[in-house]
C-alpha positions in Angstrom: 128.1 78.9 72.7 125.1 76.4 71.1 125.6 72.6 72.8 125.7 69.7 70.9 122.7 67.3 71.4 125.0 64.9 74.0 125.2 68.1 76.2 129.4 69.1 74.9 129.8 72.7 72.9 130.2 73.2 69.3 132.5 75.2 67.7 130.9 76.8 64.6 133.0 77.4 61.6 132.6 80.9 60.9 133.6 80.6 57.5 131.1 78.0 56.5 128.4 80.2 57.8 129.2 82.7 55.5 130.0 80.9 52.7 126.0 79.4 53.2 125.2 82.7 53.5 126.3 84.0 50.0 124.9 80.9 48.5 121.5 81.6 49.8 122.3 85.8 48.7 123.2 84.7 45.3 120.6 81.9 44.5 117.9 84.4 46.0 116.8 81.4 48.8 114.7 82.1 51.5 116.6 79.6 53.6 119.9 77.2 53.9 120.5 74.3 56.2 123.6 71.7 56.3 123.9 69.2 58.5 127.4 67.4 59.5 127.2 64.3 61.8 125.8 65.9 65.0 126.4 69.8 63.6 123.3 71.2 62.0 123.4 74.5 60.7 120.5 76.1 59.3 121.1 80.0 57.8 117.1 82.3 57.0 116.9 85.4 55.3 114.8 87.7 57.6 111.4 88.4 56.2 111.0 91.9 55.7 107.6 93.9 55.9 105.5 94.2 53.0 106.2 97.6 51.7 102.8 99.2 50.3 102.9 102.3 48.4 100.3 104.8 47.3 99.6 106.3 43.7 100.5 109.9 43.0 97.7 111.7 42.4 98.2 114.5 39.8 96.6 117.9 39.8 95.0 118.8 35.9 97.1 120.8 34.2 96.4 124.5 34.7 93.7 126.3 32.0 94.8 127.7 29.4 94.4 131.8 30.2 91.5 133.2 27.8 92.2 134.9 25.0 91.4 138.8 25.2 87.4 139.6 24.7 86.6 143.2 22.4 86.5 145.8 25.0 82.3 146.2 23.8 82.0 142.7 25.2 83.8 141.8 28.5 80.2 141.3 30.4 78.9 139.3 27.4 82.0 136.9 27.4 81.9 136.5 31.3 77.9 135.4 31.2 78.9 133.3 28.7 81.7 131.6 30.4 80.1 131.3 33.9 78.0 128.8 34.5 74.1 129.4 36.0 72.3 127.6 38.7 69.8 125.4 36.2 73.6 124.4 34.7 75.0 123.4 37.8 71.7 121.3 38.9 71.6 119.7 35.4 75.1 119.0 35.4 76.3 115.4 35.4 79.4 115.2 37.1 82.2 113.4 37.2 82.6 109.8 39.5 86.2 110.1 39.9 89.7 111.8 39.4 90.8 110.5 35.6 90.7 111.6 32.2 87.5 112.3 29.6 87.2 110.5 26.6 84.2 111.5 24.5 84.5 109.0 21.7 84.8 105.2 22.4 87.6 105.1 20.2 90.3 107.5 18.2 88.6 108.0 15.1 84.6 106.7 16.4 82.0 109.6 16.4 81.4 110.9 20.2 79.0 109.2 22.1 76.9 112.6 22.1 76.9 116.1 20.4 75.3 119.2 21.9 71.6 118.7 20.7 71.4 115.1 21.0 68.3 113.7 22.9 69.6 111.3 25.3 67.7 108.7 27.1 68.3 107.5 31.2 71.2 105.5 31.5 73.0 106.0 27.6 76.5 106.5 27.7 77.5 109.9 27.3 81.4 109.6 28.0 84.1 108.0 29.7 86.5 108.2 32.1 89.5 106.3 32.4 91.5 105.9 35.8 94.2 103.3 36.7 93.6 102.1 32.6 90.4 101.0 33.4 87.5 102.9 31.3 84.6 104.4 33.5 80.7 104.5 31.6 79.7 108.1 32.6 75.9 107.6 31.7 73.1 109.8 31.5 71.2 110.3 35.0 67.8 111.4 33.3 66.9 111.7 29.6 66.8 115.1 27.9 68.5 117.0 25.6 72.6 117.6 25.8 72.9 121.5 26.0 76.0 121.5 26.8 79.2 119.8 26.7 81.9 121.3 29.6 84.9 119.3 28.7 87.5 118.0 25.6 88.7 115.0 24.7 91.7 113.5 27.0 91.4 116.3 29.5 92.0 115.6 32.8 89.2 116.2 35.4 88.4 115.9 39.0 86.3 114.2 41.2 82.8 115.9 41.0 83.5 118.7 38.3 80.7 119.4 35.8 81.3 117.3 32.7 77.9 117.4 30.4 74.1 119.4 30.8 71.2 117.2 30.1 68.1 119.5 30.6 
């Protein structure tokens, strides 16, 4: 049983203490205190511990399955599709997990065509993550052979997104 300051017992009403403690539940208060005469009583909402919480990361959506090649072309259509070593080594690739945008905005040109001539460092896409926009620029100048990705698609951390040879 809490003493009074002059060394006698208190006798807390019970009551009160829950009538301060709605008050401070209902006018969202960190803390209450009243004092009476001698009788202080002082009511604290417990801190609790930050809460931190991680963004879901979402896989891109699966590809599309290819449409059916003429049966006088299926190794044709495969060189085509895969890509060689001087691609892969030429490659710029993405900085992070977003989503490509080749045009700065909805109806702007691109920022580069296959064919353009690019110089070090010109911007040749974005990519936006968290709504902030990303420059992807050019690494080396050369040509744009080839462009590996559509507007708004959703790509991953290191995939192939342009060739500059």
């Amino acid at each position: 049983m809490p003493e009074k300051p002059n060394g006698g017992s208190a006798k807390f009403d019970t009551g009160l203490i829950r009538e301060l403690a709605a008050i401070l539940r209902d006018a969202d208060l960190g803390e209450i205190e009243l004092q009476q005469g001698e009788l202080r009583i002082r009511v604290a909402k417990q801190e609790a511990a930050p809460v931190s919480y991680s963004a879901p990361v979402y896989a891109p959506a699966p590809a599309a399955a290819p449409a059916a090649a003429p049966a006088a072309a299926p190794a044709a259509a495969a060189k085509a599709a895969a890509p060689s070593a001087s691609d892969d080594a030429n490659a710029v690739k993405s900085p992070m997990v977003g989503t490509v945008y080749l045009q700065p905005e909805k109806d702007a040109p691109s920022f580069v065509k296959v064919g353009d001539s690019v110089a070090a460092g010109a911007v040749l896409l974005l990519v936006e993550a968290m709504k902030t926009f990303n420059q992807v620029t050019a690494p080396k100048a050369g040509k744009v052979t080839k462009i590996l990705v559509s507007n708004e698609q959703p790509v991953e951390y290191g995939e192939p997104l342009v060739v500059i040879e």
